[in-house]
C-alpha positions as CSV (number, residue, x, y, z in Angstrom):
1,X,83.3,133.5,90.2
2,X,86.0,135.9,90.8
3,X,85.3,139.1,91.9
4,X,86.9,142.4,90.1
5,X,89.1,142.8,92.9
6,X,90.6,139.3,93.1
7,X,91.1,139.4,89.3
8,X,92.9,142.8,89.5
9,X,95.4,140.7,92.0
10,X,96.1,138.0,89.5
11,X,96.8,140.6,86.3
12,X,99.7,141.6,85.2
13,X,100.4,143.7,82.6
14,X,103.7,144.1,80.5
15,X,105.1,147.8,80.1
16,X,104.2,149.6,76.8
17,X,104.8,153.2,75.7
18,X,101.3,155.4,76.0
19,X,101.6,156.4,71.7
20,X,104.3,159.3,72.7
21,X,102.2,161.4,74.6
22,X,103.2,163.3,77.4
23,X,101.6,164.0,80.6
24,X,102.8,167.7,80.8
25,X,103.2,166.9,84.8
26,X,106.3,165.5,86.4
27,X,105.8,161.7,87.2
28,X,107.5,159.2,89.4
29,X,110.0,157.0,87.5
30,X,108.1,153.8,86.0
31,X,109.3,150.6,87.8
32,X,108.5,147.6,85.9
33,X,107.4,145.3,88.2
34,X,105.7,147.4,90.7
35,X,102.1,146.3,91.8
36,X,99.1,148.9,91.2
37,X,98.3,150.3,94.7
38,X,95.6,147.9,95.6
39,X,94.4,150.4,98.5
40,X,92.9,152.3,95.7
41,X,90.8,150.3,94.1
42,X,87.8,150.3,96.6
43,X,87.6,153.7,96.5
44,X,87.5,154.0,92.9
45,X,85.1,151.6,92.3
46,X,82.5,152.2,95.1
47,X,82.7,155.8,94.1
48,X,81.9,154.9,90.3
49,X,79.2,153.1,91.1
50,X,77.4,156.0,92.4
51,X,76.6,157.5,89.3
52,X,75.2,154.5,87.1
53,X,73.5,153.7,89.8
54,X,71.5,156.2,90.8
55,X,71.0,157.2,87.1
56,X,69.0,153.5,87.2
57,X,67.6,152.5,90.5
58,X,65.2,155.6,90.0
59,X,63.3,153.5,87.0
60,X,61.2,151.4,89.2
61,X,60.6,154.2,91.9
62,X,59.0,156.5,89.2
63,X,55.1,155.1,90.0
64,X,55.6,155.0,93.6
65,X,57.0,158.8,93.5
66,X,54.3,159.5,91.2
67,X,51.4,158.0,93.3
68,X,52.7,159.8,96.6
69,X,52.5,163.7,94.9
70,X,50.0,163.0,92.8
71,X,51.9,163.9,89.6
72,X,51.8,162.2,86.0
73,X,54.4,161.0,84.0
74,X,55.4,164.0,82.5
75,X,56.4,165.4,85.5
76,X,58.0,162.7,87.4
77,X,60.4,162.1,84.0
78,X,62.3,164.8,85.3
79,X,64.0,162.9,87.7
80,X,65.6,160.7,85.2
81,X,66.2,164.2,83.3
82,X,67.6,166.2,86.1
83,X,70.3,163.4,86.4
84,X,71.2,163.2,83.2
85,X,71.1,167.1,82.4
86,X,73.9,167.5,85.7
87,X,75.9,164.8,85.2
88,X,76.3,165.5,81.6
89,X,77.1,169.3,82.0
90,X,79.0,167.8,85.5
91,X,81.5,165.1,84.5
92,X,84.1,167.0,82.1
93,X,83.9,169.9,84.1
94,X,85.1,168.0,87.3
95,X,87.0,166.2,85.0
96,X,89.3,169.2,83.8
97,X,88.9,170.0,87.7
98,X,90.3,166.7,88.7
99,X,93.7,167.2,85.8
100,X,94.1,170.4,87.0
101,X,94.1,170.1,91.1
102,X,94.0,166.3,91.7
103,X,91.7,163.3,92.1
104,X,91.7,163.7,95.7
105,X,89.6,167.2,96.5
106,X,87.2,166.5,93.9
107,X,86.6,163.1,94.9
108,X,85.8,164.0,98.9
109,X,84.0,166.9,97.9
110,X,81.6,164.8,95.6
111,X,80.8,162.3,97.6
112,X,79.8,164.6,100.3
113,X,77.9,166.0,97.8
114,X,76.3,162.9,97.3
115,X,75.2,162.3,101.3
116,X,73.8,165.7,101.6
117,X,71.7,164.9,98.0
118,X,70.3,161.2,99.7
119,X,69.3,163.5,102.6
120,X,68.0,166.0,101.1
121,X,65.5,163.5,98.7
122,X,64.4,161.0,101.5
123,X,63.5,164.2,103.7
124,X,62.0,166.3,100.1
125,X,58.3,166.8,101.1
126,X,57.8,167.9,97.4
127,X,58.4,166.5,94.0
128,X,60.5,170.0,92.6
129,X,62.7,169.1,96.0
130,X,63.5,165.7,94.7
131,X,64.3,166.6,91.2
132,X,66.6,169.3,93.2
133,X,68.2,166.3,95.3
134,X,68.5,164.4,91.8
135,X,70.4,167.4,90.2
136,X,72.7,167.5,93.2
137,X,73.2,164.0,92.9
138,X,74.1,164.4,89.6
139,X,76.8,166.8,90.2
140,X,77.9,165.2,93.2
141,X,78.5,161.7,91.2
142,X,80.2,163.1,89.1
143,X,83.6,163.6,90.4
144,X,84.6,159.9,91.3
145,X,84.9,158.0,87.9
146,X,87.4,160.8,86.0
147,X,88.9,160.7,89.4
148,X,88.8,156.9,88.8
149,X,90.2,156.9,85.2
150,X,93.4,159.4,86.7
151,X,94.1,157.5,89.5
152,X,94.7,154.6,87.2
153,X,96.7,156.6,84.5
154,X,99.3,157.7,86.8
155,X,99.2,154.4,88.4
156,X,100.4,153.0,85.4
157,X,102.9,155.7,84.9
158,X,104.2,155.1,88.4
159,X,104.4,150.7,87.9
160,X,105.1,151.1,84.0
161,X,102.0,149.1,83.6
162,X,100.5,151.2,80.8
163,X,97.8,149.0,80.2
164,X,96.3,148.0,83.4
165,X,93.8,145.6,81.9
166,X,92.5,144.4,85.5
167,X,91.8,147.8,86.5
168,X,90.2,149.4,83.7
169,X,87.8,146.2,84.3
170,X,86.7,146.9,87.7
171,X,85.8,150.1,86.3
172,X,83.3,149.2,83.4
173,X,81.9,147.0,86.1
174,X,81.3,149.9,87.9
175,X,80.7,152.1,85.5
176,X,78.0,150.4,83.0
177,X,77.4,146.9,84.0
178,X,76.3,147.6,87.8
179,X,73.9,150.3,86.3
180,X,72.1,147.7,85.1
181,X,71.9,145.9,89.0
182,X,69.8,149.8,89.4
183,X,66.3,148.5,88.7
184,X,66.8,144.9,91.4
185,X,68.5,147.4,94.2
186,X,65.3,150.1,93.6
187,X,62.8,147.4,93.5
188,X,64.1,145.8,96.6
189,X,64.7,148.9,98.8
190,X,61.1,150.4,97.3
191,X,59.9,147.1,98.9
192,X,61.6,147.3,102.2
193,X,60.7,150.9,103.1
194,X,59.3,152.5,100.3
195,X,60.3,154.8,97.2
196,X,62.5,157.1,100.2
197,X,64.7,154.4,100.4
198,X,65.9,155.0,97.2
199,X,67.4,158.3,97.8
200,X,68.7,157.5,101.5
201,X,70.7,155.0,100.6
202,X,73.1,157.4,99.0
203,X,74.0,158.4,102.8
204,X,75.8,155.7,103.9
205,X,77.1,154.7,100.7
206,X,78.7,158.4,101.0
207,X,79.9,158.4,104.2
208,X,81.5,154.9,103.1
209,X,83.2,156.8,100.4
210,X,84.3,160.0,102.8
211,X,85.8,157.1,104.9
212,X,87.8,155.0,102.1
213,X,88.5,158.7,100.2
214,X,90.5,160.7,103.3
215,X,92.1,156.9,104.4
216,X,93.5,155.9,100.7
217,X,93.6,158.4,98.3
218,X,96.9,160.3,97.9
219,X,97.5,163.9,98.4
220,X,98.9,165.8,95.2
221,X,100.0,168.6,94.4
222,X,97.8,171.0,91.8
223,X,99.0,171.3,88.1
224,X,97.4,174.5,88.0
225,X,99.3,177.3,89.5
226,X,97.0,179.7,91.5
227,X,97.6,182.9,88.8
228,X,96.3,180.5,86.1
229,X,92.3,180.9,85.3
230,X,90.1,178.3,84.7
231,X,88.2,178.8,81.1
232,X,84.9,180.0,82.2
233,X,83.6,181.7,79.6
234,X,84.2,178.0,78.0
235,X,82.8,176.0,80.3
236,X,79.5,178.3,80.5
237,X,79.0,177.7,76.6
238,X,79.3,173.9,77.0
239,X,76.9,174.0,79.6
240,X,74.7,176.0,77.4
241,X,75.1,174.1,74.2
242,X,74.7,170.6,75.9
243,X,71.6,171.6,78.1
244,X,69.4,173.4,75.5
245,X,70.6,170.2,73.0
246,X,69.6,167.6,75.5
247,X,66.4,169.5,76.3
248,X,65.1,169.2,72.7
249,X,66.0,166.1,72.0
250,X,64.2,164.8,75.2
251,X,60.8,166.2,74.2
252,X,61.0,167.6,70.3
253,X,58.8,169.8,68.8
254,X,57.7,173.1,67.1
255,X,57.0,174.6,70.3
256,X,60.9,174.6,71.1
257,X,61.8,175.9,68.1
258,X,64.1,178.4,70.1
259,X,66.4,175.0,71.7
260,X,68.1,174.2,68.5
261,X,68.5,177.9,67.5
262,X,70.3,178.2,71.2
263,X,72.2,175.1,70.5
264,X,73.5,176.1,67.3
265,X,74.7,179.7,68.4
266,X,76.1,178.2,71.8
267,X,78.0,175.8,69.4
268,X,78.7,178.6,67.6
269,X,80.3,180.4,70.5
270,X,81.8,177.5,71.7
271,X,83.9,176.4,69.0
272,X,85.4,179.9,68.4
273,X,86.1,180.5,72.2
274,X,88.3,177.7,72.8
275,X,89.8,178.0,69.3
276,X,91.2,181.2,70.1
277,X,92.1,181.0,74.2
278,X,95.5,180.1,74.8
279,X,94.2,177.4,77.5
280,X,91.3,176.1,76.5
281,X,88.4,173.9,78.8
282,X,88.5,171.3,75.6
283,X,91.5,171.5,73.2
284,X,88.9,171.0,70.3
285,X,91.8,171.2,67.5
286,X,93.3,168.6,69.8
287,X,90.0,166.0,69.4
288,X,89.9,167.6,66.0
289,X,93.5,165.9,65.1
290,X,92.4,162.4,67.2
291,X,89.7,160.8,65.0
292,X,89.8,157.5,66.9
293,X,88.7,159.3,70.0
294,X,85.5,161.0,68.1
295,X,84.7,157.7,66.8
296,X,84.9,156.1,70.5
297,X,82.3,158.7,71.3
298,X,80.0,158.2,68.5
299,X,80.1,154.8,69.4
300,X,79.1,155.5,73.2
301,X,76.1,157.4,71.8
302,X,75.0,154.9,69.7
303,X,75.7,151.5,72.3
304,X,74.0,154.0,75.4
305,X,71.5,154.8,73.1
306,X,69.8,151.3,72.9
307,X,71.4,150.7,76.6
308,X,69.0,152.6,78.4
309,X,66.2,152.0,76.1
310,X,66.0,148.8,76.8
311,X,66.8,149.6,80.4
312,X,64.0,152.1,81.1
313,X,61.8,150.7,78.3
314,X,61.6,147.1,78.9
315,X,61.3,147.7,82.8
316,X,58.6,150.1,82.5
317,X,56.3,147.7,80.2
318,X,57.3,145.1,82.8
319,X,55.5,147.0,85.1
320,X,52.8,148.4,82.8
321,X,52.1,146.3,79.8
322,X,53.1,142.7,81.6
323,X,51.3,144.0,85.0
324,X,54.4,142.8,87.2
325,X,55.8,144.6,90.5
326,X,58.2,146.9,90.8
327,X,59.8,144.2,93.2
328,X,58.9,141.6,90.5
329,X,60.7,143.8,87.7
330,X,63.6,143.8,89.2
331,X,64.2,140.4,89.7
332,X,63.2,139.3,86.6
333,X,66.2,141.7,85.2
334,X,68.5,140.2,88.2
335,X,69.8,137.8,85.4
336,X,70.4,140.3,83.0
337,X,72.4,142.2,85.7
338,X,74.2,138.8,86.2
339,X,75.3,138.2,82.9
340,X,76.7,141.9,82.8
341,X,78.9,141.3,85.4
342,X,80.0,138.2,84.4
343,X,80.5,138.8,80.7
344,X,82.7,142.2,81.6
345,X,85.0,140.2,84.4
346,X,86.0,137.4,82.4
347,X,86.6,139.3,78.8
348,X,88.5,141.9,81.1
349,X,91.5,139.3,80.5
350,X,92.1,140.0,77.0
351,X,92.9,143.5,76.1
352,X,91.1,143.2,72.5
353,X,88.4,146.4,71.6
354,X,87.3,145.9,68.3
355,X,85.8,142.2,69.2
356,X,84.3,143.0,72.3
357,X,82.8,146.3,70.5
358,X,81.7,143.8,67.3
359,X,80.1,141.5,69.3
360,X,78.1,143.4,71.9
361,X,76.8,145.2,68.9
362,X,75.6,141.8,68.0
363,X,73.9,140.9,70.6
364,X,72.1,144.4,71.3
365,X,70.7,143.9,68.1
366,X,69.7,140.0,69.2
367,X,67.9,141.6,72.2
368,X,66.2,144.5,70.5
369,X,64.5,141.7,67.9
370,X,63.6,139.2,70.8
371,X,61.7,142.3,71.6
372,X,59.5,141.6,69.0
373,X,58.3,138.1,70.2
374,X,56.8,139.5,73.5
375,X,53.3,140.2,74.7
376,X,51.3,140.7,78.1
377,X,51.3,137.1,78.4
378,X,54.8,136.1,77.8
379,X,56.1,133.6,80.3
380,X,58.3,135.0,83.1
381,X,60.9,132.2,81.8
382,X,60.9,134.1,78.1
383,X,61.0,137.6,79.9
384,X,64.2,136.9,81.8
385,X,65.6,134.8,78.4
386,X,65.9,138.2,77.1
387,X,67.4,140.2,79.8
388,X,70.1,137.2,79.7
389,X,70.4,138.1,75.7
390,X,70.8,142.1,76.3
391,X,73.1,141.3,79.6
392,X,76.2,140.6,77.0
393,X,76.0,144.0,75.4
394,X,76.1,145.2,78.6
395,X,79.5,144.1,79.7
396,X,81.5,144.5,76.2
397,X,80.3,148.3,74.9
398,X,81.0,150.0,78.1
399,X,84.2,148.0,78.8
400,X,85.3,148.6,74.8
401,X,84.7,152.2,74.8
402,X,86.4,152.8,78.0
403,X,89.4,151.2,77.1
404,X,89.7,152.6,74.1
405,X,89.7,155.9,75.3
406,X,92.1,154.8,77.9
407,X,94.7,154.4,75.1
408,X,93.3,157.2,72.5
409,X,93.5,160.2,75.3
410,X,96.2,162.6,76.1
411,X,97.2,161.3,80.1
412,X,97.8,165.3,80.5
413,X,93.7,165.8,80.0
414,X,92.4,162.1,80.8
415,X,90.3,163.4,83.4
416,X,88.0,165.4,81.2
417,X,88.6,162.6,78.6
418,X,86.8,160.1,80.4
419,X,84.1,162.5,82.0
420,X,83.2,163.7,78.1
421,X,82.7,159.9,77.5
422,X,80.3,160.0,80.2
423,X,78.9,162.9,78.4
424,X,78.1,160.4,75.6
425,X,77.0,158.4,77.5
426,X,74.2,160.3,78.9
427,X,73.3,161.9,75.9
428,X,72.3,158.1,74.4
429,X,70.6,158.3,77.6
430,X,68.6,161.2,76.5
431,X,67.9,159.6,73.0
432,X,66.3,157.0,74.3
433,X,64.4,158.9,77.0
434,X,63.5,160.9,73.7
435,X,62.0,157.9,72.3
436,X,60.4,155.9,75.1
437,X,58.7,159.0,75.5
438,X,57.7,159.2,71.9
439,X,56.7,155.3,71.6
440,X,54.9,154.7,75.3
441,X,52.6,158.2,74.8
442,X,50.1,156.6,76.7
443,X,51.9,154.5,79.1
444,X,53.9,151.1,78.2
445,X,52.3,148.7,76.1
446,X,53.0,145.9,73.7
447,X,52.6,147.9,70.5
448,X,54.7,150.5,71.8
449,X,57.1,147.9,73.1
450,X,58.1,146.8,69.3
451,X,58.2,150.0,68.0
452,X,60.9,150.7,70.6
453,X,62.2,147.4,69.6
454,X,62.6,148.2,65.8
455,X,64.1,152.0,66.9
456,X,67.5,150.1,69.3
457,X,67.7,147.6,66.0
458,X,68.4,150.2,64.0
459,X,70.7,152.2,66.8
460,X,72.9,148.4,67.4
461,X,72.7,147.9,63.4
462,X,75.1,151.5,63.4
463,X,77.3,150.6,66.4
464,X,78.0,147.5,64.4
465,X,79.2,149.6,61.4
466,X,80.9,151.9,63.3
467,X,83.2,149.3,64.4
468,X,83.5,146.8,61.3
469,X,85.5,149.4,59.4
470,X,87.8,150.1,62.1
471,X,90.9,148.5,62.0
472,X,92.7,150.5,64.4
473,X,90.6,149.0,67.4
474,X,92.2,145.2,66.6
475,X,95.7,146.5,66.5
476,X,94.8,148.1,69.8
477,X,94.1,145.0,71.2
478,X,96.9,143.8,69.3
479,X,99.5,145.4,70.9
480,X,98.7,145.5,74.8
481,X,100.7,141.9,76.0
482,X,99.3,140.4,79.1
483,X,100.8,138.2,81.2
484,X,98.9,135.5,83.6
């Protein structure tokens, strides 16, 4: 099979006009014809991976971590949390960063970020030390993929390619479907050298991206002129609103009564601070006006949502309620991992949303009701026959979504554009956190399994009727010509 870079060789895209909008920046003159810089694409896409997959290799490293300090569940879910909390907060903020001042400074200064984290949590002599390393890990990841997503935009402006199919492909590879290869890397490293490895491997994978960042990425010149301000009164409310948000809904309860009331009032806050600034950290009368961009968000909530339940859920009973290995865990889900990749590199050809959305839907909800046949003694054979089944989903929804927002976003903000997506990405992440926490009280077992199960049917039954309706995903596809 053809790896992402060979396909991106073989694509060509024919020009199209990006819906009108303007970038607000001065851009090189599009030459149809012109290649996309292929020197760029290993950066991008090693430095994407970094996020998804430290948000997942950390699933089967949990026990181990929790065994060495002595601490319970509770306590070692906060290094899925930290993650999560950072790199939501994280990614549109580096992502307005990255419009305003360029892909390249962010995306060096990130992956440092990224070595110094691996250090730091393979040295950590203390579990509040690792869930620090995880929160700079976090931050540090998430500079590359907006990076990413810019890189590609101008690309396209530069070439005239305004739909760089190949590209955008390599990306959701990177992005969702190599998140899932987490659990197989962490179970193999864990059983190489123990849960440590899991966090040093994020040093040479860092210096790796230092290396290919300072060689190939191109120097630019800052949008931003120094007298401008950045909106942080703006920024400081998003944080607020999305941490306190994401904080309930990973553990609710009376107890926190005062989250939601901090939510609603940093909401509050929010909404009226960048309505009335004349430069704004989100142009939220802007999103307001572009409805297909909201509904490309709601649908990476809901498709992350039973993503990452059946990620962290399904590995965690394989551990627990199926009595397998971490090593053995992650093999098992090696095929799902397989059929990720593969499924995302060959429907990268075709530049269709709205079918790639309808059927990953489709088959998240096959997976979440084969969920329902397991038990403790299920055959290893039936266990990896439904990783196979929840692979699909996981090369269509990410790959939909992202290009979809590809052609929905202004190019002047695409940056913060693609790191809100990530956003909503993470807070379907927290959902289902939310709710493997609610349905495995006691630990993972086969009751609490298919409860779980029944909760991501419901979640792919929604993504499939967010995207029946809409008709503007088919003429999408529709219009982008590609060319063999």
């Amino acid at each position: 099979m053809n790896g992402p870079s060979t396909l991106l060789a073989r694509l060509r895209v024919r020009r199209q006009s990006p819906g009108g909008q303007r970038s607000g920046r001065p851009a090189e003159q599009p030459t149809p014809g012109r290649e996309f810089n292929r020197r760029l694409l290993a950066p991008m896409v090693l430095g994407s991976v970094l996020n998804p997959i430290n948000s997942s290799m950390i699933a089967v490293a949990l026990v181990p971590v929790g065994t060495a300090f002595g601490a319970p569940p509770a306590e070692t879910a906060w290094l899925v949390t930290a993650l999560y909390l950072a790199t939501a907060v994280g990614q549109p903020v580096i992502g307005r960063l990255v419009d305003d001042y360029g892909p390249r400074r962010l995306y060096l200064a990130g992956t440092a970020l990224v070595g110094l984290a691996g250090l730091l949590g393979a040295l950590a002599p203390s579990l509040g030390l690792l869930v620090v390393a995880r929160v700079l890990l976090g931050l540090g990841t998430s500079a590359a993929y907006p990076a990413a997503i810019h890189l590609t935009r101008s690309e396209a402006e530069r070439t005239g390619q305004s739909s760089p199919t190949g590209v955008l492909t390599a990306l959701a590879v990177a992005g969702q479907t190599v998140a899932v290869v987490g659990p197989t890397l962490g179970g193999l490293l864990i059983g190489l050298g123990g849960w440590r490895t899991v966090f040093a491997v994020n040093v040479p994978l860092s210096l790796t991206c230092l290396a290919l960042g300072l060689s190939r990425l191109p120097a630019t010149l800052p949008r931003r002129n120094r007298e401008d301000r950045l909106d942080h009164a703006g920024i400081a409310l998003f944080a607020v609103l999305l941490l306190t948000l994401m904080l309930f809904v990973m553990k609710p309860g009376t107890a926190l009564w005062h989250l939601p009331v901090l939510t609603v009032l940093a909401a509050v806050g929010f909404a009226v601070r960048e309505t009335r600034t004349s430069d704004p950290f989100i142009d939220l009368r802007a999103l307001a006006r572009n409805r297909p961009l909201i509904a490309t968000y709601l649908r990476q909530v809901l498709g992350n949502t039973g993503t990452y339940a059946f990620l962290y859920g399904y590995t965690q009973w394989l551990e627990e309620g199926r009595g397998l290995g971490a090593a053995s865990a992650g093999l098992v889900l090696l095929p799902l991992s397989l059929t990720g990749l593969a499924v995302s590199v060959v429907t990268g050809r075709s530049a269709a949303v709205r079918g790639k959305l309808l059927v990953g839907s489709v088959f998240q909800m096959a997976a979440s009701a084969a969920l329902l046949l397991l038990g403790s003694t299920s055959a290893v054979a039936v266990l990896i026959a439904v990783g196979l089944l929840a692979g699909v989903p996981q090369g269509l929804i990410g790959l939909g979504n992202q290009t979809a927002l590809y052609h929905q976003a202004d190019p002047a903000t695409i940056a913060s554009a693609a790191g809100l997506l990530r956003t909503f990405m993470y807070l379907g992440a927290m959902a289902a956190s939310a709710a493997n926490a609610a349905f495995f009280p006691h630990g993972a077992t086969t009751g609490g399994l298919h409860h779980l199960a029944l909760f991501m049917l419901g979640g792919a039954t929604l993504l499939f009727l967010a995207v029946l309706p809409d008709r503007s995903l088919g003429r999408m596809g529709a219009a982008v010509g590609i060319a063999s």
